[in-house]
C-alpha positions as CSV (number, residue, x, y, z in Angstrom):
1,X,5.3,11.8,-3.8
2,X,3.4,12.6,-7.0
3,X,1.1,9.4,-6.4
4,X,0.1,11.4,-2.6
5,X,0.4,15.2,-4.6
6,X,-2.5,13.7,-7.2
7,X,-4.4,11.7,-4.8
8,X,-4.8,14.8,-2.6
9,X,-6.1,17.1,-5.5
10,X,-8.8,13.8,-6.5
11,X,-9.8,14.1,-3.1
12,X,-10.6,18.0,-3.3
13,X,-12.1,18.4,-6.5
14,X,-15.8,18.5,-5.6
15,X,-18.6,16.2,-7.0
16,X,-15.9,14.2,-8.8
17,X,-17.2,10.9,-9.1
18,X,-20.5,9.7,-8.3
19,X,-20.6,6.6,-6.6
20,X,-22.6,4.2,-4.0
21,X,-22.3,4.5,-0.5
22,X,-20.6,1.0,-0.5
23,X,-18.4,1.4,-3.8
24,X,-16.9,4.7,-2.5
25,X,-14.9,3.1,0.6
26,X,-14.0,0.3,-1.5
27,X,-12.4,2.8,-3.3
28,X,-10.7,4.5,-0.2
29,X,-10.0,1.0,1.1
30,X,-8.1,-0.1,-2.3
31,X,-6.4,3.3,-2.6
32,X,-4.6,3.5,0.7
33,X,-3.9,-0.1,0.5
34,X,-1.8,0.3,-3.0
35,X,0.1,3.4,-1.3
36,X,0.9,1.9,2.0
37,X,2.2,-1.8,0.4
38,X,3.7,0.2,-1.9
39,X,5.6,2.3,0.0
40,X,6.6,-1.1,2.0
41,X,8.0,-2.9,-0.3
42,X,9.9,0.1,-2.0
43,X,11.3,2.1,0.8
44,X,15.0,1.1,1.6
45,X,14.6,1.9,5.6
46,X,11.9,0.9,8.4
47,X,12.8,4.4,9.7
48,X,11.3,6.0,6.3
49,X,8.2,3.4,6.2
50,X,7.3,4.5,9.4
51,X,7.3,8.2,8.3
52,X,5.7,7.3,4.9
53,X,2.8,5.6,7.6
54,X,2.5,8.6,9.2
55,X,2.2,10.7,6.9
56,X,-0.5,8.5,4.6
57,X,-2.3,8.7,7.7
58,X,-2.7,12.5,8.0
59,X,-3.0,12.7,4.5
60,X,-6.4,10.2,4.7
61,X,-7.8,12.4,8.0
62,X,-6.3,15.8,6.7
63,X,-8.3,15.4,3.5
64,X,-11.4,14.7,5.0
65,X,-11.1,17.6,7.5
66,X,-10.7,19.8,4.1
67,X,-13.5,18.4,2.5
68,X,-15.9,19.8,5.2
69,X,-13.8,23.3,4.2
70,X,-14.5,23.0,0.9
71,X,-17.9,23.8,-1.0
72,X,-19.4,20.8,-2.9
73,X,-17.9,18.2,-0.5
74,X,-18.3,16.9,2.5
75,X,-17.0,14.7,5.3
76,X,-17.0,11.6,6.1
77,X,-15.8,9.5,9.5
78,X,-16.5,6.2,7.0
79,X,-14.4,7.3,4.5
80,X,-11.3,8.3,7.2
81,X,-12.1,4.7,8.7
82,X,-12.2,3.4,5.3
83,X,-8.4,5.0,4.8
84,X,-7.0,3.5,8.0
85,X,-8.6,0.0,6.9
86,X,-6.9,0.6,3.9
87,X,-3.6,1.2,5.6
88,X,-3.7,-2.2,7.6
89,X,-4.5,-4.6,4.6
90,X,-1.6,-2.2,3.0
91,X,0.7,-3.1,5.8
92,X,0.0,-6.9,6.0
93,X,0.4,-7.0,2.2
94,X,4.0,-4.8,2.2
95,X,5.0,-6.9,4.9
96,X,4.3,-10.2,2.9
97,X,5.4,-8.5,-0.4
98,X,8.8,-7.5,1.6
99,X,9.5,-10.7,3.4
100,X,8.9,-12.5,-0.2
101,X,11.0,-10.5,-2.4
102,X,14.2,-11.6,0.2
103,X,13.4,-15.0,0.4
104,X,17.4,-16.4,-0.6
105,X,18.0,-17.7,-3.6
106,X,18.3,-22.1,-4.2
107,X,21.1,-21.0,-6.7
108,X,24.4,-20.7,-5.7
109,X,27.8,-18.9,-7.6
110,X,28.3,-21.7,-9.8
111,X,24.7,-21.0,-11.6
112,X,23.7,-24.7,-9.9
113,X,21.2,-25.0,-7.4
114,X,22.1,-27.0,-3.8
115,X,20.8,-30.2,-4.9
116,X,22.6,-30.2,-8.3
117,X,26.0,-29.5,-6.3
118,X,25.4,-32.1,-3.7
119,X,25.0,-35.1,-5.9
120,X,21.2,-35.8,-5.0
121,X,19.5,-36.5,-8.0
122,X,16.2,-37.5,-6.2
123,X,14.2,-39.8,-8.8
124,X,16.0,-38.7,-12.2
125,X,18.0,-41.8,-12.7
């Protein structure tokens, strides 16, 4: 929540950084692609991914609806687009971050892994 709270404010304060066309929706790109794998591969619950989603998403188009508000910024349809391709790569990287960190373990109770307790000792004679 602190990560979105301070993102937001970035986003507002006017003539904050000045950067190339290009390097700027890198930037939005990379940003939203941190939060949204990292809300994936943190949150406990699809149900609460799924709201975190949502809600990154609103954030990316809320904030530039409040730029064109505020004096000293302005704008942009590539920088929204530039959020929501942000959030995909986000999603397929939470997704393989997720699936990764569940992968089941080769060691068993004892503290052996499955080929030590088998009896295959494959080439260590």
């Amino acid at each position: 929540m602190v990560c979105l709270l301070f993102m937001a404010a970035l986003s507002l304060i006017p003539d904050l950084m000045n950067t190339a066309h290009n390097e700027d929706k890198a930037l939005h790109t990379l940003a939203y692609a941190v939060m949204v794998a990292g809300a994936i591969a943190v949150m406990p619950s699809y149900r609460i991914i799924f709201f975190c989603m949502i809600l990154l998403f609103c954030l990316g188009w809320g904030i530039e609806y409040f730029q064109s508000i505020i004096g000293g910024r302005t704008a942009s349809l590539d920088d929204g687009l530039a959020n929501s391709f942000g959030m995909l790569i986000g999603i397929i990287s939470g997704v393989l971050i997720r699936s990764g960190s569940r992968r089941p373990s080769m060691i068993n109770r004892n503290g052996r892994n499955a080929e030590e307790q088998s009896g295959s000792h494959h080439g260590s004679y």
